[in-house]
C-alpha positions as CSV (number, residue, x, y, z in Angstrom):
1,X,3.4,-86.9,-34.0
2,X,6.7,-88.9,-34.0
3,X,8.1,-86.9,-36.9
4,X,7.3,-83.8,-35.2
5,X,9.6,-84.8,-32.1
6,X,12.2,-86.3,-33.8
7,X,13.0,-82.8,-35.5
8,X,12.6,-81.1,-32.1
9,X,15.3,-83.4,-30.6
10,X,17.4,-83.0,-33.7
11,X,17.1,-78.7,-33.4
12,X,18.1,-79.1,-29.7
13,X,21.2,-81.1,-30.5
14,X,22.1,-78.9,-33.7
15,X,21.9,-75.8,-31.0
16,X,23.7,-77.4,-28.0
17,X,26.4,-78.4,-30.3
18,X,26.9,-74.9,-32.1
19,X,27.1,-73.5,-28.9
20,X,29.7,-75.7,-27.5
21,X,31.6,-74.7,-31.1
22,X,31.5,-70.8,-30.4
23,X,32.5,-71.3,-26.6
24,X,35.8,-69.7,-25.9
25,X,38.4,-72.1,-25.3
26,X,39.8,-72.5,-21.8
27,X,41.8,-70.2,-20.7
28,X,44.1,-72.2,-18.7
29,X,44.8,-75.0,-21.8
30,X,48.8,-75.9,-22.0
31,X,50.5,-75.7,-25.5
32,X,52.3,-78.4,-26.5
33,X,55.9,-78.5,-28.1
34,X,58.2,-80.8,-29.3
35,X,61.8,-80.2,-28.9
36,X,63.5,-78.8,-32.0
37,X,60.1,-78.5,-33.3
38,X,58.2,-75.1,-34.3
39,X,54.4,-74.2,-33.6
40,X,52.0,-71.8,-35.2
41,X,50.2,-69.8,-33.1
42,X,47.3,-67.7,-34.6
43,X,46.0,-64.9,-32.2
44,X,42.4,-63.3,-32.3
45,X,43.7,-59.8,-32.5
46,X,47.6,-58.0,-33.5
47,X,49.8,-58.4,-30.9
48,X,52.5,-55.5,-30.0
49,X,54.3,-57.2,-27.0
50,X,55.5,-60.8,-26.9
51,X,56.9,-62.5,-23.6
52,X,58.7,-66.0,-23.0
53,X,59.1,-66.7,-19.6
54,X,62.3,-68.7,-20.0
55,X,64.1,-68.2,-23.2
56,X,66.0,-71.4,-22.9
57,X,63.1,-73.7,-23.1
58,X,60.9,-72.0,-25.8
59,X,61.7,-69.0,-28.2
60,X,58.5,-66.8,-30.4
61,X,59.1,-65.2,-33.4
62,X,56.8,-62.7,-35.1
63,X,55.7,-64.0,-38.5
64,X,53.1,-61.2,-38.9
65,X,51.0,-59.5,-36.4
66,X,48.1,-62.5,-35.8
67,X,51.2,-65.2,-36.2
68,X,53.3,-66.3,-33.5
69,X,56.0,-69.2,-34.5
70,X,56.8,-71.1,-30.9
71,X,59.8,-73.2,-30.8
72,X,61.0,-75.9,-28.6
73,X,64.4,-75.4,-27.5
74,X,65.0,-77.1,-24.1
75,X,62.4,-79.3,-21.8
76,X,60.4,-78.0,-19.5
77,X,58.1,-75.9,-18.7
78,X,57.6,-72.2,-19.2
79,X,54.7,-69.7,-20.5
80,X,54.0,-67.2,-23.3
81,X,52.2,-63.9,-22.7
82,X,51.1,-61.7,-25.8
83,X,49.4,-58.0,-25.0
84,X,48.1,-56.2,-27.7
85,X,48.5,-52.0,-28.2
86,X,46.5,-51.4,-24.9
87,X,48.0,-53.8,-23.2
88,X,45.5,-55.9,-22.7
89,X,46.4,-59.8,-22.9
90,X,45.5,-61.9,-25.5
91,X,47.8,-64.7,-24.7
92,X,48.4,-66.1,-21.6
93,X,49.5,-69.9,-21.3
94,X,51.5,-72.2,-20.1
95,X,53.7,-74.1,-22.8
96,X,55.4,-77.5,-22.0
97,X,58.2,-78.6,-24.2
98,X,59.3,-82.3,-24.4
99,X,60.6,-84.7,-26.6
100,X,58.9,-86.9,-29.0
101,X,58.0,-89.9,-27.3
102,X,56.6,-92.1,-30.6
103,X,60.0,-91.7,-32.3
104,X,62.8,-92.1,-29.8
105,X,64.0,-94.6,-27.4
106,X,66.7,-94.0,-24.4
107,X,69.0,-96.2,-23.3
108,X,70.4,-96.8,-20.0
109,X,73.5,-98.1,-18.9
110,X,74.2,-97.9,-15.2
111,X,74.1,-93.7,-14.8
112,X,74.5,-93.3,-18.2
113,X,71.3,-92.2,-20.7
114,X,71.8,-92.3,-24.4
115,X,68.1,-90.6,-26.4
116,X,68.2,-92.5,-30.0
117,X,66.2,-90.9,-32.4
118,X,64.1,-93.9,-34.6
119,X,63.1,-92.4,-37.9
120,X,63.2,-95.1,-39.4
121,X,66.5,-95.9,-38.0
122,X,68.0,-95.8,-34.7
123,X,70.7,-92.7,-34.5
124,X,71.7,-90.6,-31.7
125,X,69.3,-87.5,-32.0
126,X,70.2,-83.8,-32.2
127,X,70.7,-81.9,-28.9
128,X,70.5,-78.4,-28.7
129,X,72.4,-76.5,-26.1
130,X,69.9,-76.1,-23.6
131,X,69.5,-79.6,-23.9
132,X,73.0,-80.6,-23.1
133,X,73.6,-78.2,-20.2
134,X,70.8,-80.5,-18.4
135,X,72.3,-83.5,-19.4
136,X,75.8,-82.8,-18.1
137,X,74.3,-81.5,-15.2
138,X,72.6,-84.0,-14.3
139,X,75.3,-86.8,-15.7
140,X,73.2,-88.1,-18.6
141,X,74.6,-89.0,-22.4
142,X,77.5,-89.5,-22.5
């Protein structure tokens, strides 16, 4: 009789975990981008109509009509919505650009911030333009 219940339990955890695997993923799940860094996004159907909230923090180009590249441009926080030839969405998430925390270091000096990138080396890392707006803004590198 023992054999007999150990396959039972094994069939209900084969089930429960195949239906976990076909779940849909949550809708509200952020994506993730490194500054300076590009993304693929892979879509479930074509897309026709591609929107980035703010332009300055991430940018999408079209690779075909299931691929969306996402790059990082500036920090922050902005979202992506992609509508197919109805119009219905098929996209709609937050993404969250920020730097690369396992490969830098920032110095600070009084008011002043310097980001080193450390790959292998320590060198002052690239900064787009978005990138040093905020900075000078806000009184950073210097």
């Amino acid at each position: 009789m023992q054999p007999y219940i150990a396959k039972r339990i094994c069939r209900a955890m084969l089930i429960a975990v195949a239906m976990l695997a076909a779940a849909p993923a949550n809708a509200s799940e952020t994506i993730r981008v490194v500054i300076n860094q590009a993304k693929i996004v892979k879509l479930a159907r074509p897309a026709d109509t591609i929107v980035i909230g703010n332009p300055n923090i991430a940018d999408a180009s079209v690779q075909d009509a299931s691929t969306i590249v996402l790059t990082g441009k500036g920090f922050g926080v902005t979202n992506l919505v992609i509508l197919d030839r109805d119009g219905m969405p098929i996209v709609d998430e937050q993404i969250v650009v920020s730097r690369s925390v396992a490969d830098s270091v920032r110095v600070y000096r009084r008011a002043n911030v310097q980001t080193l990138s450390c790959t292998p080396y320590c060198e002052s890392s690239y900064k787009s333009e978005a990138e040093q707006m905020s900075e000078n803004t806000l009184g950073g590198d210097r």
